[in-house]
C-alpha positions as CSV (number, residue, x, y, z in Angstrom):
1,X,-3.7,3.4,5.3
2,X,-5.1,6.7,5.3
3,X,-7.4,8.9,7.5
4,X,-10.9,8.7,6.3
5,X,-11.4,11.3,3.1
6,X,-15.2,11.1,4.1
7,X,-14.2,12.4,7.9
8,X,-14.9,15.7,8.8
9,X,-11.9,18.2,8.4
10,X,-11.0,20.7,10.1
11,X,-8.6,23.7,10.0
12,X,-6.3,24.8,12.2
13,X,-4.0,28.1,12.6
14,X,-4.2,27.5,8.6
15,X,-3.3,23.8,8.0
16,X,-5.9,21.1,7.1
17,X,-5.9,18.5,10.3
18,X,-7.7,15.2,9.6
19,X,-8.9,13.1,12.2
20,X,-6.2,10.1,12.6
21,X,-8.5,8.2,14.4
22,X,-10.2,7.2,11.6
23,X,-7.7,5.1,9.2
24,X,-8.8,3.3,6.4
25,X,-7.7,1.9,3.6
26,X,-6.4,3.8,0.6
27,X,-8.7,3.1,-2.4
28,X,-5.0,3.5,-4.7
29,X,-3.9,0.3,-2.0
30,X,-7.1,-1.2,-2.3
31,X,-7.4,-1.3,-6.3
32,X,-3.5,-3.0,-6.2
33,X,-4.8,-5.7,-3.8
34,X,-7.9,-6.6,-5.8
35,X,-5.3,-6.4,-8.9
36,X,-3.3,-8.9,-6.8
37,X,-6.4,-11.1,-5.7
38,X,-7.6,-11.5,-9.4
39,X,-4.0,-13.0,-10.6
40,X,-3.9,-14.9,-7.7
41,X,-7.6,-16.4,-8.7
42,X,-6.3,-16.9,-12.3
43,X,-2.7,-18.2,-11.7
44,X,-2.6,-19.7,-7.9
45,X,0.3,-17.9,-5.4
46,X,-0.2,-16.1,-2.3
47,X,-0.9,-12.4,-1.6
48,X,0.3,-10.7,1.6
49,X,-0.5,-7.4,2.3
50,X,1.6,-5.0,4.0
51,X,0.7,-2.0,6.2
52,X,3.2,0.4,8.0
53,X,1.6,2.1,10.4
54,X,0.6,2.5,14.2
55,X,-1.5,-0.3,15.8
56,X,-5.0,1.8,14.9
57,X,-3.9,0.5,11.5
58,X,-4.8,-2.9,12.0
59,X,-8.5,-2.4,10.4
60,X,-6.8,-1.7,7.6
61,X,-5.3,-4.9,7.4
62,X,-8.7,-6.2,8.2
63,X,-9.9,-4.6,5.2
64,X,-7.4,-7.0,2.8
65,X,-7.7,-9.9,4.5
66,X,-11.3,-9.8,4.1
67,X,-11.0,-8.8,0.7
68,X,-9.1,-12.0,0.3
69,X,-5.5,-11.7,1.8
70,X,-4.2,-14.6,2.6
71,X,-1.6,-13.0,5.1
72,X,-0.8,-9.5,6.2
73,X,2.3,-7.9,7.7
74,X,2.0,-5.3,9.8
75,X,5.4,-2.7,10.2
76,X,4.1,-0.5,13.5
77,X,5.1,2.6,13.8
78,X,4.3,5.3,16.0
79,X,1.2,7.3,15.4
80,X,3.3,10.5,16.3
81,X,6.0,10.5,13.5
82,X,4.9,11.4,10.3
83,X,6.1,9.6,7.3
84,X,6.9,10.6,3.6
85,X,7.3,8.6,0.6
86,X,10.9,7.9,0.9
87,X,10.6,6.9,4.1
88,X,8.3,4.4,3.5
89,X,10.0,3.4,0.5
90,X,13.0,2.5,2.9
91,X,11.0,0.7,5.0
92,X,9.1,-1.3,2.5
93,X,12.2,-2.1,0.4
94,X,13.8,-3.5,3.8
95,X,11.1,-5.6,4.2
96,X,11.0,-7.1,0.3
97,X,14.7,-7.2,0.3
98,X,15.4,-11.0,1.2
99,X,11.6,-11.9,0.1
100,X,10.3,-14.2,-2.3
101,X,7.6,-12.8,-4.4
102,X,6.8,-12.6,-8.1
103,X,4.9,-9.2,-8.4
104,X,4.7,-6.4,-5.8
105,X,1.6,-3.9,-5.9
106,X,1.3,-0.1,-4.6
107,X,-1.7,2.0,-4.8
108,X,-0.4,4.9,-7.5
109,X,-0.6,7.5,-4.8
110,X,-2.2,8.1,-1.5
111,X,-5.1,9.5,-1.4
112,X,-4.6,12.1,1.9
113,X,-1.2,13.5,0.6
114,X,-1.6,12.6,-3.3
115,X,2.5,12.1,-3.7
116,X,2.4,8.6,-5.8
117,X,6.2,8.3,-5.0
118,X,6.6,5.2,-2.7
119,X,6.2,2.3,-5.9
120,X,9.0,4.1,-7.8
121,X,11.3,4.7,-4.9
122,X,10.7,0.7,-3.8
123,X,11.8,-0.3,-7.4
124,X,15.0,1.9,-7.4
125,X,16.0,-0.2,-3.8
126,X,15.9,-3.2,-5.2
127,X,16.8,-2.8,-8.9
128,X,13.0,-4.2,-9.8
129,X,11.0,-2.5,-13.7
130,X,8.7,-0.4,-12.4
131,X,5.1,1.1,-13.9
132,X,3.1,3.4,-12.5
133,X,-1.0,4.0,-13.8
134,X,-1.4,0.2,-14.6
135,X,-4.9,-0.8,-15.1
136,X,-4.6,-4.1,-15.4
137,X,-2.4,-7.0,-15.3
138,X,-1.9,-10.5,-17.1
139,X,0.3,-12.9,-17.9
140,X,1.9,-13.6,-21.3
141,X,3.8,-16.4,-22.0
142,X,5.5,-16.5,-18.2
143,X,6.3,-12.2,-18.0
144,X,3.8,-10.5,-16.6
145,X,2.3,-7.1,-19.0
C-alpha cells in the first residue's frame, strides 16, 4: 500500500506531501502477487495477501483479492505513525513466524519511498534464502528457482 504516484503532489515548507487518502497498491506488491497467483495456477496452494496499514488500506486488499487472493490479512495500524522498512520487517516477520507457507513474496521496493529493504530484513527474522529482482519463478524438481 502506497499513496497514489498518479495523485497530485504537493510541496510544503520544502518536503514532498502526498495525498494519503488515496492508497493503492504498490505495482512492486502487485507484480509479487501475480508471481504468487501464476504458481498457485500451476502447482495448486493458497495465496494470502498481507497489508499493514490503516483501515483506508483495505482497497488495497480489494485490489489482491480481486486479482485472485484467496485470503488477505490485514495488520492495522494507525494512519498517523509513519513506518520504515525495518519496522515493517518486524511486523511482517511476527506475523510469518509460526505460519505455514512454502514461498513468501514482496514487491522489490515501494514505489513512494523506493527503499526495497523490507524482503531482506523479513528473511534475516526468520533464517529464510532470500532474492531480490526475481523475474520469475518455477519449480524444479520440488525447490523452487
Amino acid at each position: 500500500m502506497v499513496p497514489d504516484v498518479y495523485a497530485p503532489l504537493q510541496i510544503k515548507e520544502g518536503e514532498l506531501i502526498m495525498d494519503a487518502d488515496r492508497m493503492v497498491l504498490n505495482a512492486y506488491d502487485a507484480s509479487a502477487v501475480e508471481e504468487a497467483l501464476v504458481l498457485k495456477e500451476k502447482h495448486g496452494g493458497e495465496v494470502e495477501v498481507v497489508c499493514i496499514g490503516p483501515a483506508k488500506a483495505s482497497e488495497t486488499i480489494r485490489k489482491a483479492l480481486a486479482m485472485g487472493a484467496d485470503k488477505a490479512t490485514h495488520i492495522l495500524a494507525s494512519g498517523d505513525e509513519e513506518y520504515d522498512s525495518a519496522s515493517y520487517a518486524k511486523i511482517l516477520s511476527a506475523f510469518f513466524k509460526d505460519k505455514e507457507y512454502d514461498v513468501i513474496g514482496l514487491g522489490k521496493q515501494s514505489q513512494d519511498t523506493d527503499s526495497g529493504l523490507t524482503g531482506s530484513m523479513v528473511a534475516e527474522h526468520l533464517s529464510l534464502p532470500y532474492t531480490t529482482n526475481a523475474v520469475g519463478l518455477e519449480v524444479e524438481n520440488g525447490n523452487l528457482v
